[in-house]
PAZALO-794901 format. One line per 10 residues: their letters; for each residue x, z, y of C-alpha. Coordinates in nm, 2 decimals. Each point is the difference from the previous one (the first is absolute). Layout:
a	X/Z/Y | ...
END
This chain:
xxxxxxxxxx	0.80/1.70/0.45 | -0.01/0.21/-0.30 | 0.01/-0.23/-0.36 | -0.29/0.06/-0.19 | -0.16/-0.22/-0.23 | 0.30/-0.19/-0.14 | 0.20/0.17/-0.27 | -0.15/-0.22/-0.29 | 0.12/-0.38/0.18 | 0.32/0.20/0.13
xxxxxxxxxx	0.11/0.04/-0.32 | -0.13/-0.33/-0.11 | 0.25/-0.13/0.26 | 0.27/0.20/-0.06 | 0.06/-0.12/-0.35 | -0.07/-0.32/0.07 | 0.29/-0.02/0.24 | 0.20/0.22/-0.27 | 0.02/-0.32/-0.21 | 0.17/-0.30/0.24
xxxxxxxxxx	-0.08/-0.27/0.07 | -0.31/0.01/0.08 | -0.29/-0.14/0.21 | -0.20/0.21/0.10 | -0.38/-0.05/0.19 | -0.18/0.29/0.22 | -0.36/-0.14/0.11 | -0.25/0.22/0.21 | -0.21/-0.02/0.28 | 0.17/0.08/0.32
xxxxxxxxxx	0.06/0.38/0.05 | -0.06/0.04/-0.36 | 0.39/0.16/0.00 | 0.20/-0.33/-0.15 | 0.31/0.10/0.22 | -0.03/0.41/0.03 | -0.01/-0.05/-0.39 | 0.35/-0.19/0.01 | 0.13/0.26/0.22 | -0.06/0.30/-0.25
xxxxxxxxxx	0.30/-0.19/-0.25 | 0.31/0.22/-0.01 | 0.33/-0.08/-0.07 | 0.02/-0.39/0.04 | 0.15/-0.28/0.24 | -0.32/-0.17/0.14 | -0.02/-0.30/0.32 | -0.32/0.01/0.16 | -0.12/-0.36/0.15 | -0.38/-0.05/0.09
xxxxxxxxxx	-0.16/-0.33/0.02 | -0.18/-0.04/0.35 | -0.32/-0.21/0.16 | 0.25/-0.21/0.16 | 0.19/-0.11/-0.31 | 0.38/0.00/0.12 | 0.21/-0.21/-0.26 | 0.12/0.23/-0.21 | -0.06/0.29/0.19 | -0.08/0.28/-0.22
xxxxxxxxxx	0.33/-0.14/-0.21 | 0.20/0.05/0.33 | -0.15/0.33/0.12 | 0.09/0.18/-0.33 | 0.36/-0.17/-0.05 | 0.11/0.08/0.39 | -0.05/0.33/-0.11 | 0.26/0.00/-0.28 | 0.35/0.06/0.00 | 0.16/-0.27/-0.21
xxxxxxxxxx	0.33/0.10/-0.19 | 0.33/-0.18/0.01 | 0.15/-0.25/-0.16 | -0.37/-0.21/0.00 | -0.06/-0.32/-0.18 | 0.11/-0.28/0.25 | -0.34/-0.15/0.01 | -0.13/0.30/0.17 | 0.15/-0.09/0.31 | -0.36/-0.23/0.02
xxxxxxxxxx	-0.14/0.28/0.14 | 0.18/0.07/0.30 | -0.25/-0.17/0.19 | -0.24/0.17/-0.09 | 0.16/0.34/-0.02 | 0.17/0.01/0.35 | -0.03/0.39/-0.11 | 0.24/0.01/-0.23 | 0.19/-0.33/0.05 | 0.31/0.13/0.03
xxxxxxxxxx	0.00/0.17/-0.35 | -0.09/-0.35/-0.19 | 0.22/-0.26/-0.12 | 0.06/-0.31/0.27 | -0.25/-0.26/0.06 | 0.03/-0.28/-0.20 | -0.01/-0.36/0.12 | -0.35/-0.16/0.07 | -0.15/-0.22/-0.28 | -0.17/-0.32/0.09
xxxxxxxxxx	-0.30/0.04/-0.23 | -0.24/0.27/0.12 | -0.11/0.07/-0.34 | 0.34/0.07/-0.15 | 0.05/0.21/0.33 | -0.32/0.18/-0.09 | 0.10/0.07/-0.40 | 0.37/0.13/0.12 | -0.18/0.21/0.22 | -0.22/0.14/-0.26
xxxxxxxxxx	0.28/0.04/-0.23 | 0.19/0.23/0.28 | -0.28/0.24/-0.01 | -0.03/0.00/-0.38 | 0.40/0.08/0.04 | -0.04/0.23/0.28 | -0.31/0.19/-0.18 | 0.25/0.03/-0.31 | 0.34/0.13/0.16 | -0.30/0.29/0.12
xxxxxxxxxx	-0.13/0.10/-0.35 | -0.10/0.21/-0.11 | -0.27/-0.05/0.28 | -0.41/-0.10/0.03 | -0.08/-0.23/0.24 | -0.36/0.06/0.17 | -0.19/-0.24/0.16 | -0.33/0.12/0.13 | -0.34/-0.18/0.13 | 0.08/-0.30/-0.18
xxxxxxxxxx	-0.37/-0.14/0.07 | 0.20/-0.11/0.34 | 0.30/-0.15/-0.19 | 0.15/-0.27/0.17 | 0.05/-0.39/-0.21 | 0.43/0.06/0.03 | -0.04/0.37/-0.10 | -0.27/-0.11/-0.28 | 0.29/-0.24/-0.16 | 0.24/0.23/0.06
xxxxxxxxxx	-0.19/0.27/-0.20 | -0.09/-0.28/-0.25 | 0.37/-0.08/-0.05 | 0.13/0.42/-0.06 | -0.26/0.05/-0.24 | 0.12/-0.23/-0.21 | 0.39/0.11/-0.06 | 0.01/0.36/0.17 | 0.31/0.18/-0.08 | -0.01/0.29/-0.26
xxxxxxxxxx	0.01/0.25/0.26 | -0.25/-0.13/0.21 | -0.37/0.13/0.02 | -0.25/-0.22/0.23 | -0.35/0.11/0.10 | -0.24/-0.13/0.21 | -0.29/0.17/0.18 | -0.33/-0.17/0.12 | -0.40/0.05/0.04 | -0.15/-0.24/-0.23
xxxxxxxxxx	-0.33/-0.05/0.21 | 0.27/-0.20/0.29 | 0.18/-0.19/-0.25 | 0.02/-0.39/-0.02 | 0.28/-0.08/-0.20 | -0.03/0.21/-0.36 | 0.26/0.23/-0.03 | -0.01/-0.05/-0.34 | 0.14/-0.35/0.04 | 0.37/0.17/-0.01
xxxxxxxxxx	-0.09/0.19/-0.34 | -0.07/-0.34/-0.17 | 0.40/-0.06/0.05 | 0.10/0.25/-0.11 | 0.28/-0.03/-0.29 | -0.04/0.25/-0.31 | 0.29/0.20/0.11 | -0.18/0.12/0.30 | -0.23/0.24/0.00 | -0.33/0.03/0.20
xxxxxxxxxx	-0.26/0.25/0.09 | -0.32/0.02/0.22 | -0.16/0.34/0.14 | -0.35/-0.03/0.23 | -0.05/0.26/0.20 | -0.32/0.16/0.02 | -0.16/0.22/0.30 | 0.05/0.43/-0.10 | -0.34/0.14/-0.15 | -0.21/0.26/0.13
xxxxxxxxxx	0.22/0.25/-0.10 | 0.27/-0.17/0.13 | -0.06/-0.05/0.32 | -0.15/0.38/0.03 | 0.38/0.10/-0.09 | 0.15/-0.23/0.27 | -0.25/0.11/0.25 | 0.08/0.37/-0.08 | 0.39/-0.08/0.03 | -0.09/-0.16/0.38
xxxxxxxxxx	-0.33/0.25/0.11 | -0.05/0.32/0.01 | -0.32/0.10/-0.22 | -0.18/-0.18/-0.22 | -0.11/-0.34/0.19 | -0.15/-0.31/-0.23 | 0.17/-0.33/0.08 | -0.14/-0.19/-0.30 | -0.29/-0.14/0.15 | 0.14/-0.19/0.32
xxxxxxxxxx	0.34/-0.12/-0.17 | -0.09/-0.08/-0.37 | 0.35/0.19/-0.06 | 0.27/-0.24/0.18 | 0.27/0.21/0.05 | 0.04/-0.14/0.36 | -0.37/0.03/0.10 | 0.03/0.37/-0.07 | 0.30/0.06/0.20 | -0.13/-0.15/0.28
xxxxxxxxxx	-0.35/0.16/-0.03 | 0.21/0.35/0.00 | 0.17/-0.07/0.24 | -0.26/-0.05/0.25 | -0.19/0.29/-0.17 | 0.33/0.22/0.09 | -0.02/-0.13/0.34 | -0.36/0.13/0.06 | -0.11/-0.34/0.01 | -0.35/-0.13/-0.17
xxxxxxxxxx	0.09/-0.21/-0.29 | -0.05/-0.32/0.11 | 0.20/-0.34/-0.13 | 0.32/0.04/0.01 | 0.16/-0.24/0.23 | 0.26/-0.17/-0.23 | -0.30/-0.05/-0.26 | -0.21/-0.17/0.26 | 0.26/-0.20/0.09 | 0.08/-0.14/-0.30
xxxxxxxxxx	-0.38/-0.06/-0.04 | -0.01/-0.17/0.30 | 0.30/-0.24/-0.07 | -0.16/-0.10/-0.30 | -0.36/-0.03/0.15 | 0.19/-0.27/0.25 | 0.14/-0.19/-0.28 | -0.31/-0.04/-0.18 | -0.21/-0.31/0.01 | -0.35/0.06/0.23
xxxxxxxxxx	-0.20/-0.04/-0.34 | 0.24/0.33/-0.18 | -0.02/0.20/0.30 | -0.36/-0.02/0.01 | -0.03/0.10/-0.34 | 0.21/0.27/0.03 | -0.16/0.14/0.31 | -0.31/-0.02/-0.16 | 0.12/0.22/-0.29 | 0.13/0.25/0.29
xxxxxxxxxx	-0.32/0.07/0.05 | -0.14/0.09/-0.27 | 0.01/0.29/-0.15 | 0.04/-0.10/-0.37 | 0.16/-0.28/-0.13 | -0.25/-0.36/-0.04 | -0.06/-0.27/-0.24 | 0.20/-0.36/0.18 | -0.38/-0.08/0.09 | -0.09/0.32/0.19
xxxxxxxxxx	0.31/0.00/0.18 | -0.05/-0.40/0.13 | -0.35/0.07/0.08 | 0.14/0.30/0.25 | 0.30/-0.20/0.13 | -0.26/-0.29/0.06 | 0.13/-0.27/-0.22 | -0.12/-0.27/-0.25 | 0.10/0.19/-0.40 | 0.23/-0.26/-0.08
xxxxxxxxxx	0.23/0.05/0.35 | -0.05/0.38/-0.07 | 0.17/-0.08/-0.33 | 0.30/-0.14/0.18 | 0.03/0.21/0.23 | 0.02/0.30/-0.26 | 0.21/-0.18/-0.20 | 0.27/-0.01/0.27 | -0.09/0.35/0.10 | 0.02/0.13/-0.33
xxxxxxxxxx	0.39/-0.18/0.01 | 0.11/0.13/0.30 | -0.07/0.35/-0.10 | -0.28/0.13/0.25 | -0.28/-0.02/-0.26 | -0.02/0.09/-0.39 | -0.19/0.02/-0.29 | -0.15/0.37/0.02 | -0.23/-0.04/-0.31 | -0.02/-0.31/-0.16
xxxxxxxxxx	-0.20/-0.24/0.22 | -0.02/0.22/0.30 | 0.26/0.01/0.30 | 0.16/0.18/0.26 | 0.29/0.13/0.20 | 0.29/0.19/-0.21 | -0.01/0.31/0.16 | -0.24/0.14/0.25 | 0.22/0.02/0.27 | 0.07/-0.37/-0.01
xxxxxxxxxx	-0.39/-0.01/0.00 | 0.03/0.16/0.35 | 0.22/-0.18/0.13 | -0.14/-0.29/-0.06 | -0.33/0.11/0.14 | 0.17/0.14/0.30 | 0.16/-0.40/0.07 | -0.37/-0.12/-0.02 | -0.09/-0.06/0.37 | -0.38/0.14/0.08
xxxxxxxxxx	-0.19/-0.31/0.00 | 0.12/-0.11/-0.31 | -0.07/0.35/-0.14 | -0.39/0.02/0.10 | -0.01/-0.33/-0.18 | 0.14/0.08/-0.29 | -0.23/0.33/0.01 | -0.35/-0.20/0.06 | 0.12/-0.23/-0.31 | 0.12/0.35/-0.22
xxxxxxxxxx	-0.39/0.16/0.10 | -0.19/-0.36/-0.10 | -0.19/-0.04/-0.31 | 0.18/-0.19/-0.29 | -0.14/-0.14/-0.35 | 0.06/0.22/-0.31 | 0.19/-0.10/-0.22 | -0.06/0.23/-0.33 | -0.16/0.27/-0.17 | 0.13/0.35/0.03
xxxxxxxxxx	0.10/0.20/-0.28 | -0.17/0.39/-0.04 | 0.35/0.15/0.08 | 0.05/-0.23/0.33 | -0.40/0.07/0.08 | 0.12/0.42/-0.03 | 0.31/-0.08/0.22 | -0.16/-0.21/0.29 | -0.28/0.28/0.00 | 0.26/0.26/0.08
xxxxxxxxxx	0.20/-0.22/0.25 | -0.33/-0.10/0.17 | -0.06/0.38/0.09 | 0.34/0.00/0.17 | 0.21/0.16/-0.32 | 0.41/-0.12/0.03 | 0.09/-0.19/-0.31 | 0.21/0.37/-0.09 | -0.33/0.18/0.03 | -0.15/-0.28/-0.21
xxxxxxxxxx	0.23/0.05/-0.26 | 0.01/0.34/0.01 | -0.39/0.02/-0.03 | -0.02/-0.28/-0.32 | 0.32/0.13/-0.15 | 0.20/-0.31/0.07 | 0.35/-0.09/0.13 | 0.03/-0.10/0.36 | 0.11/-0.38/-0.09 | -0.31/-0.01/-0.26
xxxxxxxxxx	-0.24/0.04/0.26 | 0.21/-0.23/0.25 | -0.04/-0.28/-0.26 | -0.39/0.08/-0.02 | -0.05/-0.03/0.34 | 0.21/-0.32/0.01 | -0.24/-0.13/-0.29 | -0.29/0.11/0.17 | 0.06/-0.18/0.35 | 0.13/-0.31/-0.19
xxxxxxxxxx	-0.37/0.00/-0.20 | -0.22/0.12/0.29 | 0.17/-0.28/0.22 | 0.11/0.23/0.24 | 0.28/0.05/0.24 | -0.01/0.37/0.09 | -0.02/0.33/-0.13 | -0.20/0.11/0.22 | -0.24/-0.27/-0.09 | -0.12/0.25/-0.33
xxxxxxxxxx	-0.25/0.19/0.25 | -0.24/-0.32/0.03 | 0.07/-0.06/-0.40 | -0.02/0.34/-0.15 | -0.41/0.01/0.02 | 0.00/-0.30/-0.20 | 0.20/0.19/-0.26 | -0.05/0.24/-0.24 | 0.23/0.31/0.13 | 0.14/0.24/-0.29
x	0.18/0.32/-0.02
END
C-alpha cells in the first residue's frame, strides 16, 4: 500500500531515534498505520515482537530477539537465554547453573537481555500492541527502561481505547539520561484518503465517508471495489467488531447496538431509551463501551461508532428481532429536552426535506462537521433518537433559508 499521509510523524520518529536511547510510544486505533509507519525507517537495525491476546511470557521479547544474530564473544550471562532462544542457542555463551531463588533467576534473566540488547547496538527494539502485554513482559519492559544501553532505542506501539495498564507507567522511571517521546496517530483527512484511494483505484472514487480515513479501511474498501464487489464491511473490520461485541458486557453491547442504528450520534439518555435500559445502566454500559473502543465522543455529549463501517458492522451482527425492536423504540416519541437555536431550527428544516448534511452545508454556507454538530444538538434538545425523526418536528419549526 502506497504511504501517504505520514511524512510529518515520520520525521518526527526519525529524529527521535537519531538521538539514543530512547523510549519511544506509537498510539492509534487499529489500522490507523502504527506498524507500516515503522516500516518506512531506513537505514537502522530494528527486532519486531508483538504482544498477543493470549499473553505468552515474554513473547514479543522472544519473537524479536530469535530474529537476531548475536555477535561473539557475548557477555557470559547471556547464555540465560538459551532456553528461550533454541534459535540461536548455539551462538550464546553456555547455560549457567540454576539458582534456587526464582526471583534472582528472573533479574539474571532480565540482565541477559539488557546484555544481549547491548552487544546488538546500535539497534531499536519494537514491541507492538502493547494493550495485550503480558505481567513477565510488563516487568521486563519496566526493568530496560530504566538502564537501556546508549545504543539502544525502545518503542512500544498500542491503541489506547484497549489499554488497561497505562503505558505511561514506564515513562514515570525513566532516569534523566533517557530520552522519551510520544507520537498519536491520527486517521488521513479528506484529502488524504482521496490520494490513497487514487494510488489503489482507477478514477476519482470518495472513500471518506465509509472509513473516516483509516488507512486499513480504505485498502480493504478498494480492494473489494477493484474486485467488482459492492462495498460492503470489510471482513477483517467486522471481525474485529465482532470480537469486541463478544467481549462486551450485555449492558455495553446494547448501547452500542443501539448507537448502530442511528444515524447520528445521541445524548447517553437517547441511546438507553433505544437499547431499552434504565439511564443509570445506560451510563455504564457506555462507559465500558466508550473504554473498549466501539463507541466515542462525536460531539460533546452525543455518541456513536468511530467510523461508519464499524457502524455497519455492527448493525449487520444485530439479529432481526432485536433489530425491529430497537427500530419501534428509535420511531417512539421521547420528551424534549431544550430549546432550539435559529441556526439548528434552519438546519433541521433542510434535513427534514431530505437535504444530506453536505447539501446542508453547502446551502447555509457551513462546514460539513458544523452542521453535524447542529444536528447532534438538535436531536439531543428535541429528545430524539433519529434523523429521520426531523419530518414529524420540522412543522413545529420555523424553517429558514
Amino acid at each position: 500500500m502506497p504511504f501517504v499521509g505520514r511524512e510529518r510523524e515520520l520525521c518526527q520518529l526519525t529524529g527521535a531515534l537519531a538521538r539514543p536511547p530512547v523510549v519511544i510510544l506509537i498510539e492509534g486505533e487499529a489500522g490507523v498505520g502504527k506498524t507500516r509507519l515503522l516500516h518506512e525507517l531506513t537505514g537502522r537495525s530494528m527486532l519486531f515482537g508483538s504482544c498477543h491476546p493470549m499473553r505468552f511470557p515474554y513473547g514479543p521479547v522472544v519473537e524479536a530477539l530469535r530474529e537476531a544474530c548475536p555477535p561473539k564473544d557475548l557477555n557470559p550471562i547471556t547464555g540465560a537465554l538459551r532456553p528461550l532462544l533454541p534459535e540461536c542457542a548455539h551462538l550464546l555463551p553456555p547455560a549457567p547453573p540454576a539458582l534456587q531463588n526464582a526471583q534472582v533467576e528472573r533479574h539474571r534473566l532480565f540482565r541477559a537481555v539488557l546484555s544481549l540488547l547491548d552487544a546488538l547496538g546500535p539497534i531499536t527494539l519494537v514491541v507492538e500492541d502493547v494493550h495485550w502485554v503480558d505481567q513477565d513482559t510488563r516487568e521486563l519492559l519496566g526493568f530496560l527502561v530504566r538502564c537501556l544501553p546508549p545504543t539502544v532505542n525502545l518503542v512500544l506501539t498500542y491503541r489506547g481505547e484497549d489499554l488497561r495498564h497505562p503505558v505511561a507507567e514506564l515513562l514515570a522511571h525513566l532516569p534523566p539520561r533517557i530520552d522519551h517521546a510520544e507520537l498519536a496517530l491520527a486517521p488521513l483527512d479528506v484529502e488524504q484518503t482521496a490520494l490513497l484511494a487514487k494510488h489503489l483505484l482507477p478514477g476519482a472514487v470518495d472513500l471518506w465517508p465509509l472509513t473516516c480515513g483509516v488507512p486499513s479501511a480504505i485498502e480493504e474498501l478498494a480492494r473489494m471495489l477493484a474486485d467488482g464487489r459492492p462495498p460492503g464491511t470489510p471482513p477483517a473490520l467486522r471481525d474485529t467488531v465482532q470480537l469486541k461485541l463478544d467481549a462486551l458486557p450485555p449492558v455495553a453491547r446494547r448501547m452500542v447496538q443501539a448507537a448502530a442504528m442511528l444515524d447520528e450520534p445521541a445524548a447517553p439518555k437517547a441511546l438507553a431509551s433505544v437499547a431499552g435500559i434504565p439511564p443509570e445502566q445506560g451510563e455504564r454500559g457506555l462507559a465500558e463501551a466508550l473504554r473498549r473502543g466501539l463507541l466515542r465522543e462525536c460531539t460533546p455529549g452525543a455518541y456513536g461508532l468511530r467510523q461508519p463501517l464499524a457502524r455497519q458492522a455492527v448493525r449487520e451482527s444485530i439479529t432481526p428481532m432485536v433489530r425491529r425492536r430497537l427500530s419501534r423504540r428509535i420511531d417512539a416519541p421521547t420528551e424534549p429536552l431544550g430549546i432550539l437555536s435559529p441556526r439548528e431550527e434552519q438546519v433541521i428544516g433542510l434535513a427534514a426535506d431530505g437535504l444530506t448534511n453536505k447539501e446542508i452545508a453547502e446551502s447555509l454556507f457551513l462546514s460539513p462537521r458544523t452542521v453535524e454538530v447542529h444536528v447532534a444538538n438538535a436531536l439531543r434538545k428535541l429528545g430524539l433518537t433519529s434523523r429521520r425523526q426531523f419530518q414529524r418536528t420540522a412543522p413545529h419549526t420555523t424553517r429558514r433559508t
